[in-house]
C-alpha positions in Angstrom: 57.3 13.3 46.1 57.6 16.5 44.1 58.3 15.2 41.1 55.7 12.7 41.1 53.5 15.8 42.7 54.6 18.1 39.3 53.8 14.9 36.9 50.3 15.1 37.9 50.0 18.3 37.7 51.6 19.0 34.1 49.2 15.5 33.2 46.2 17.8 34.1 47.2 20.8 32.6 47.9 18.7 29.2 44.4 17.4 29.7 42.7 20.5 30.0 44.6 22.4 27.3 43.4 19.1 25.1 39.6 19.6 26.4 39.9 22.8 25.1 41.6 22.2 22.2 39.0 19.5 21.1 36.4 22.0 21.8 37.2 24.9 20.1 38.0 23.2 17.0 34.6 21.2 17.0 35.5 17.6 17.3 33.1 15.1 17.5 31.6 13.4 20.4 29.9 10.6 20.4 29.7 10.8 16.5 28.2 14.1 16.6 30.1 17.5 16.8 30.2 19.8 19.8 28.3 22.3 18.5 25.4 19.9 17.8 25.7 18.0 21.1 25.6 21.5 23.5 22.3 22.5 21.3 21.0 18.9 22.2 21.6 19.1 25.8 20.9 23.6 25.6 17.5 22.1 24.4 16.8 19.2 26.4 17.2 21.7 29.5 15.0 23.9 27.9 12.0 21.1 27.5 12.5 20.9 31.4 11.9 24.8 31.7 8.8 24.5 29.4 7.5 21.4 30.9 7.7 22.9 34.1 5.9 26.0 33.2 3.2 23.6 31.3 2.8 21.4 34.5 2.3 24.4 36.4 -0.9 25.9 34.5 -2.5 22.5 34.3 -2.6 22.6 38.4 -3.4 26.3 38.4 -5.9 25.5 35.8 -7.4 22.1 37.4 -7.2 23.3 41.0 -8.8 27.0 40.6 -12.3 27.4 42.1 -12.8 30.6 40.2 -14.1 30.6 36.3 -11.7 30.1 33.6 -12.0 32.6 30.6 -13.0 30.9 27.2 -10.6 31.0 25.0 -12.8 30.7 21.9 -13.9 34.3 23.2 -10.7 36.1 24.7 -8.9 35.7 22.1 -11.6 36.2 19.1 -11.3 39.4 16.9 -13.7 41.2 15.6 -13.8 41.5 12.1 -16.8 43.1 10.0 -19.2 42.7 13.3 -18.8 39.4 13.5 -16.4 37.6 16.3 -13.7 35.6 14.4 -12.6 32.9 17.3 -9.0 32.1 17.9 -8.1 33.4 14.0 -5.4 35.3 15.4 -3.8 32.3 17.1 -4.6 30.2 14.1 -2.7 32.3 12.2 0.5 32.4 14.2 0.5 29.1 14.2 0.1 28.8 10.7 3.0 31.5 10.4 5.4 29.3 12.9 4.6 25.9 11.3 5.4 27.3 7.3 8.8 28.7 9.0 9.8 25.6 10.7 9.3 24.3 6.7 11.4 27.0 5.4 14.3 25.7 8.2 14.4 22.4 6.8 14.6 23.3 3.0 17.7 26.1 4.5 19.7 23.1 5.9 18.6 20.9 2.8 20.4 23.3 0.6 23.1 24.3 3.1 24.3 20.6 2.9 24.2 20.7 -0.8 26.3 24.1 -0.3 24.1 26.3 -1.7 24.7 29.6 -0.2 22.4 32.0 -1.7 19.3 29.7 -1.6 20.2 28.6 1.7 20.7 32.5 3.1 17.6 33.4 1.5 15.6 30.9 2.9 16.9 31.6 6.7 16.2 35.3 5.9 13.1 34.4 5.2 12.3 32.1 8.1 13.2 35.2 10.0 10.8 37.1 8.6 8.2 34.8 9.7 9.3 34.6 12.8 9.4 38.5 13.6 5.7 38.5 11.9 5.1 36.0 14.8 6.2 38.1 17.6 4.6 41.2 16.1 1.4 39.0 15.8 1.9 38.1 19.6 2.4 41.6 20.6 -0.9 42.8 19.0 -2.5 39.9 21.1 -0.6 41.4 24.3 -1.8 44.8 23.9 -5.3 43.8 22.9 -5.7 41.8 26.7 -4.5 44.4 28.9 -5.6 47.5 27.2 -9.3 46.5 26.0 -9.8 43.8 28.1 -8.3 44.6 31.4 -5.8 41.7 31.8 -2.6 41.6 34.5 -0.4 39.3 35.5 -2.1 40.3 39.2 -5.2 40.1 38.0 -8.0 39.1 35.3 -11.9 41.0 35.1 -13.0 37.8 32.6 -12.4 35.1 35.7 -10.1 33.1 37.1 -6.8 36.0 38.4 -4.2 32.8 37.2 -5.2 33.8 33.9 -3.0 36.4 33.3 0.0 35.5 35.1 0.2 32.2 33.1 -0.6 33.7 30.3 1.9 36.6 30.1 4.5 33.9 31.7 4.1 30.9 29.3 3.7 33.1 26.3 6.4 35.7 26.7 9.0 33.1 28.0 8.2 31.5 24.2 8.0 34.9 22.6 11.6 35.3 24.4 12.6 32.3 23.1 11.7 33.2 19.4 13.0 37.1 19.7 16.1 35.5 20.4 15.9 32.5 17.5 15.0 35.7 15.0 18.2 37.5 15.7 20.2 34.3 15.8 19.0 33.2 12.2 19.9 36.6 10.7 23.3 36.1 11.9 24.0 32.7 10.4 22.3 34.0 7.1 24.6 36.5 6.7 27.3 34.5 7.5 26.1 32.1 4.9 25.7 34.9 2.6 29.1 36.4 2.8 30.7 32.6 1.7 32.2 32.5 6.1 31.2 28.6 5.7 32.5 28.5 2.3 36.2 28.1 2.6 36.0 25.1 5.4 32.7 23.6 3.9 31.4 23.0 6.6 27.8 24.4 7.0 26.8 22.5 10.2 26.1 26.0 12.0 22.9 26.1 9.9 21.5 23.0 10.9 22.3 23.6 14.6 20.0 26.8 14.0 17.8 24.4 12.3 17.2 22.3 15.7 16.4 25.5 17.5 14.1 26.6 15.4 12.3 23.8 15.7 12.3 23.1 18.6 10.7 26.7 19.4 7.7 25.4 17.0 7.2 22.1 18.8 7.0 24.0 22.1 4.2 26.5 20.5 2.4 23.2 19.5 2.1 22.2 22.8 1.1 25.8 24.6 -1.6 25.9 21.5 -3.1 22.7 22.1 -3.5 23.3 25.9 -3.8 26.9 26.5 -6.1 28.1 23.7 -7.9 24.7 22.9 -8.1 23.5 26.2 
């Protein structure tokens, strides 16, 4: 009975020193690597998070009795007297979109193991991104300092606004804070020839599908919380 108790035992050990074995060197599962499954299901949990947050202001939205804000005039700017609707948010998005297109061209060359091209391109896909976030802060500061705008509270309408707002927008902002700092690090990695010796420059495309996927998710907060 012990013996048969011990076999089982040493059978699971084996098992879970294989598990991590297979893991840590990056073995493929189900014809893709590790690395690039746990960023598929990291971002499919993700789309839940989003989705939920999305689902949420479209009730708040639809079931408020209380004036929405225009878009079209809370987030104008006013350049040279005259008020400049949603350019701000037209150019963030612009900004995003043209960094998502810098992302594919850095796993394009990645693949063809260009190093240098392939750094400089995710350095500069970070830029864009950190232009982004500054762009979003100005927007931040511009609500609740000139026009009054809290999470608690909103003098334009509708009280939601704010906490939606500051919510949906800053758990994206989070999102590409966090995809800024994660690109620099691959870039330099790429730069300093760390993928070099094994050739495999995988890392950078796993970036690639978070990057992306940060881009598709401000495509959907534009289209409904600054068009609708």
């Amino acid at each position: 009975m012990n013996t048969s108790v011990s076999s089982v035992s040493g059978a699971a050990q084996d098992g879970l020193r294989g598990f991590v074995a297979d893991w840590s060197s990056d073995k493929e599962a189900f014809k893709i690597s590790w690395g690039k499954a746990m960023m598929w299901i990291f971002l499919l949990s993700d789309t839940f998070v989003f989705s939920c947050f999305l689902t949420g202001y479209m009730t708040v939205r639809i079931s408020t009795t209380a004036p929405w804000p225009n878009p079209s005039h809370v987030f104008a700017l006013n350049i040279g007297g005259t008020e400049m609707p949603l350019i701000l948010i037209a150019i963030m998005t612009f900004v995003l979109i043209s960094s998502s297109g810098l992302m594919a061209m850095a796993v394009n060359f990645a693949y063809q193991r260009q190093r240098v091209r392939t750094a400089v391109l995710m350095f500069a896909t970070a830029a864009l991104g950190a232009c982004f976030v500054g762009m979003q802060a100005f927007e931040w500061t511009k609500l609740i300092v000139e026009e009054g705008v809290r999470p608690w509270g909103n003098p334009m309408g509708a009280p939601q606004f704010g906490s939606v707002f500051f919510m949906i927008t800053g758990f994206h902002g989070l999102h590409v804070s966090i995809g800024v700092i994660y690109l620099l690090v691959v870039a330099w990695k790429v730069l300093q020839g760390q993928y070099e010796k094994s050739g495999n420059y995988q890392i950078v495309e796993i970036a690639g599908l978070y990057w992306h996927f940060v881009d598709l998710v401000w495509v959907f907060i534009f289209a409904l919380f600054y068009l609708w």
